[in-house]
ROGUNU-280463 format. One line per field, with one value per residue (C-alpha): residue in one letter; chain; y, z, x negated. Coordinates in steps of 0.1 Angstrom, whole numbers, plus 5000, padded with zeros to 4 digits. Each point is the difference from the previous one (the first is absolute). Layout:
N
resn	A;...
chain	A;...
yy	Y;...
zz	Z;...
xx	X;...
This chain:
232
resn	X;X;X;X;X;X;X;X;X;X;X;X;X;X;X;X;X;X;X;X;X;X;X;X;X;X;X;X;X;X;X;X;X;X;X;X;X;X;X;X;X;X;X;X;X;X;X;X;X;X;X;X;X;X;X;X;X;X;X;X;X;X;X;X;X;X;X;X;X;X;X;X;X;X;X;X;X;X;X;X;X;X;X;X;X;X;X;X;X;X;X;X;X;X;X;X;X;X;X;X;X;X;X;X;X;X;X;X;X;X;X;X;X;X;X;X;X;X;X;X;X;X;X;X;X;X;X;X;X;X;X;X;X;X;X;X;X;X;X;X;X;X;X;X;X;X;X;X;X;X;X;X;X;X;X;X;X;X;X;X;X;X;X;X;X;X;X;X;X;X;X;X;X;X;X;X;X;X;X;X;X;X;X;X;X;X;X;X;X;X;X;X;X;X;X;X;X;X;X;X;X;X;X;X;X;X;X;X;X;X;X;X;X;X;X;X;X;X;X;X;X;X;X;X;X;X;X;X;X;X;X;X
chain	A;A;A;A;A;A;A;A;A;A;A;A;A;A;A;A;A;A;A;A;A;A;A;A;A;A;A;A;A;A;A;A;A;A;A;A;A;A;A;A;A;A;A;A;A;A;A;A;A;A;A;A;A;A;A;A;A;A;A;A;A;A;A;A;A;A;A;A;A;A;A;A;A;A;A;A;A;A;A;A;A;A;A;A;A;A;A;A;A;A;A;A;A;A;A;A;A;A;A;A;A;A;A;A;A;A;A;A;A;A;A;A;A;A;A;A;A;A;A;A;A;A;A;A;A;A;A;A;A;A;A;A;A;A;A;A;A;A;A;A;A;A;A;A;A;A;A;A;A;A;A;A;A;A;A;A;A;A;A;A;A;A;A;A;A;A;A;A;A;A;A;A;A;A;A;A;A;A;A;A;A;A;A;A;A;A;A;A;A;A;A;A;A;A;A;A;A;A;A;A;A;A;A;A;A;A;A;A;A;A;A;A;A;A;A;A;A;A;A;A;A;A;A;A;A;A;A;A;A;A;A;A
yy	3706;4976;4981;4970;4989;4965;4990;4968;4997;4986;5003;4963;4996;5018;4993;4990;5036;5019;4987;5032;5020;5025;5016;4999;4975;5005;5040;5009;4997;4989;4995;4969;5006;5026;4991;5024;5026;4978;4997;4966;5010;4978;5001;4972;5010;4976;4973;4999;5026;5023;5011;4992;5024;5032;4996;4995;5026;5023;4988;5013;5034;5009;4988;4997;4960;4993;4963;4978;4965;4980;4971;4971;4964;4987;4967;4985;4980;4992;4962;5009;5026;4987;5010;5022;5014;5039;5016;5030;5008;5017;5006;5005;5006;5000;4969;4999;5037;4993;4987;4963;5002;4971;4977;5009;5025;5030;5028;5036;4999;4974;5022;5026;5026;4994;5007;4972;5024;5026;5015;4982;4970;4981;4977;4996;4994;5021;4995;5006;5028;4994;4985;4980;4980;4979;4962;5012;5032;4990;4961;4992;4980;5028;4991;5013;5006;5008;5022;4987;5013;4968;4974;4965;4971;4973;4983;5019;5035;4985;4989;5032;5023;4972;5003;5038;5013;4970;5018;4982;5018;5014;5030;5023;5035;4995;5020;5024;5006;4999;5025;5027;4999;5000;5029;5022;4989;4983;4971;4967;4965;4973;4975;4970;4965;4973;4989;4977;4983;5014;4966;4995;5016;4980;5019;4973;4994;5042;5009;5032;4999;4992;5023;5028;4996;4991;5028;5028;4983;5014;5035;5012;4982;5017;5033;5004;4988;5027;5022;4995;5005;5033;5015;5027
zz	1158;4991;5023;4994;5026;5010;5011;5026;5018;5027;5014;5000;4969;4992;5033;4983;4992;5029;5023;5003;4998;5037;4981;5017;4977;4991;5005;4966;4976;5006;4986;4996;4981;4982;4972;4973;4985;5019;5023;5010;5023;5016;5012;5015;4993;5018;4993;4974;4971;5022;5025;4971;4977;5028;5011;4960;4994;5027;4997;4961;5012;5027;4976;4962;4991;4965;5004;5025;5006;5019;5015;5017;5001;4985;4993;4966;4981;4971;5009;4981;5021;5028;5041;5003;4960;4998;4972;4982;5000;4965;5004;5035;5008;5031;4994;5023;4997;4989;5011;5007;4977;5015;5009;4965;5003;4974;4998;5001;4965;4991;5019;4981;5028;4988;4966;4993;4983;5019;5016;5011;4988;4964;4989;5046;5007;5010;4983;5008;4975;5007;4975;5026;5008;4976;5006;4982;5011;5039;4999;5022;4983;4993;5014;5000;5036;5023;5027;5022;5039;5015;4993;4984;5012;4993;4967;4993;5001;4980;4970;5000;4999;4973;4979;5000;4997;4989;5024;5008;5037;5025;5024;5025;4988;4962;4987;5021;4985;4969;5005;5019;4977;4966;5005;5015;4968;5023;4988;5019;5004;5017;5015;5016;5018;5002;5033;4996;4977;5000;5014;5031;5024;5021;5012;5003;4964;4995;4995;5014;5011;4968;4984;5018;4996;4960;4999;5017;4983;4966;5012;4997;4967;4987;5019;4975;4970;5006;5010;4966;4980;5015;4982;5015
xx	8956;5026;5024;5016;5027;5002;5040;5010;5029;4984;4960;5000;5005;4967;4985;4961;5000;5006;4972;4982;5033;5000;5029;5035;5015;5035;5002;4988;4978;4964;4966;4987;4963;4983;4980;4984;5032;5029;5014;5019;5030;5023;5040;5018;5032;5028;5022;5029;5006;5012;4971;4977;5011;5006;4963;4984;5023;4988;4964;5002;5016;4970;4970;4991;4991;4983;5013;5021;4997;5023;4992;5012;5014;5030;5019;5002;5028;4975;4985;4970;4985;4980;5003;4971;4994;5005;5018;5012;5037;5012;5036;5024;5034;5017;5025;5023;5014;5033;5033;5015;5030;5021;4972;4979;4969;5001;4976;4999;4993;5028;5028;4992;4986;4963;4986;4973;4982;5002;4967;4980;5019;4994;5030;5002;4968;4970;4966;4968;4984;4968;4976;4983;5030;4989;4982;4968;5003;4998;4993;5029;5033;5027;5032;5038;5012;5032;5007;5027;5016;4999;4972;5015;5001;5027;5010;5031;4980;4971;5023;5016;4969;4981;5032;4999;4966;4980;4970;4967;5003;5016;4989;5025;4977;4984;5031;4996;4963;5013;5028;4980;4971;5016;5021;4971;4981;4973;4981;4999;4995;5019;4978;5019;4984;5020;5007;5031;5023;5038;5011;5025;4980;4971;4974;4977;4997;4986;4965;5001;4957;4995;5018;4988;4964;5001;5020;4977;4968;5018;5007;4961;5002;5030;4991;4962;5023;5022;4973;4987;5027;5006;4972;4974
């Protein structure tokens, strides 16, 4: 029987799915469906880099996962993606460990206390190794992303980040992900709707609804591609 683990910070990010769910959400992992030789499994793992990695992390230490996906909504600097599209994130990093130098932003890696290609770091960014983060490999648009402490939301912030990292979006976990799942080996996917643009923030202007259901309409999707690629 195979198990792949579906990660949200929050449930209501992935609400859709847990209709049927008696489970007591937030405790530990849970199953979500059984279908054939898998078993889908479910964590909703907290808000922020920090609870999200100690409960994957913990999650990965009490059971064996053939594949993790994580899940959720994010904001997006790129003009071109639409409120409401899902996508596929190919490289993270959490941008804004580092140290204001005087008023200037410089990262661990530019201070010299990180090596950028250190594991699981290539040239200061993490990538996705697995073949199906690819556009025709998954049929969603691959994007870059960033992981940052504090969600952004004035034009100062905005310029900085855009002149750094040049990411299409922005997420407080998907590093997180990244970290704890390249350096147990584990193969994964980032799967990210847009909810909002990384503008001065306005709440009225999100599409949170509608990111929420495109978003868990692509899981099952995702899920048999996966399934498939896993082999008997």
């Amino acid at each position: 029987m195979r198990r792949i683990l579906i990660v949200s910070a929050t449930a209501a990010e992935v609400s859709p799915l847990l209709s049927n769910v008696t489970a007591d959400i937030g405790l530990d992992c849970f199953i979500l469906a059984k279908e054939r030789n898998v078993e889908l499994w479910c964590l909703i793992a907290g808000i922020g880099a920090a609870p999200y990695s100690y409960r994957l992390g913990r999650a990965l230490a009490q059971k064996q996962f053939d594949f993790v996906v994580g899940v959720g909504i994010a904001g997006t600097y790129n003009p071109h993606l639409k409120l409401g599209s899902v996508v596929a994130v190919l490289t993270e990093t959490f941008a804004d460990y580092g140290v204001d130098d005087k008023g200037k932003f410089l990262s661990l890696f530019q201070i010299g206390l990180l090596n950028p290609s250190t594991m699981p770091y290539t040239d200061g960014v993490m990538v996705c190794s697995s073949p199906l983060c690819a556009s025709s490999a998954i049929g969603l648009p691959v994007v870059t992303g960033i992981t940052v402490a504090s969600a952004t939301g004035s034009h100062e912030r905005i310029g900085l980040l855009s002149e750094l990292y040049s990411a299409d979006i922005e997420t407080m976990e998907g590093a997180a992900l990244f970290y704890c799942c390249l350096m147990e080996g584990l193969p994964f996917l980032s799967v990210r709707a847009i909810s909002n643009r990384v503008e001065p923030r306005d709440r009225n202007r999100w599409q949170i609804p509608l990111a929420v259901k495109n978003l868990c309409n692509e899981v099952q999707r995702v899920v048999n591609i996966i399934d498939n690629s896993l082999g008997d």
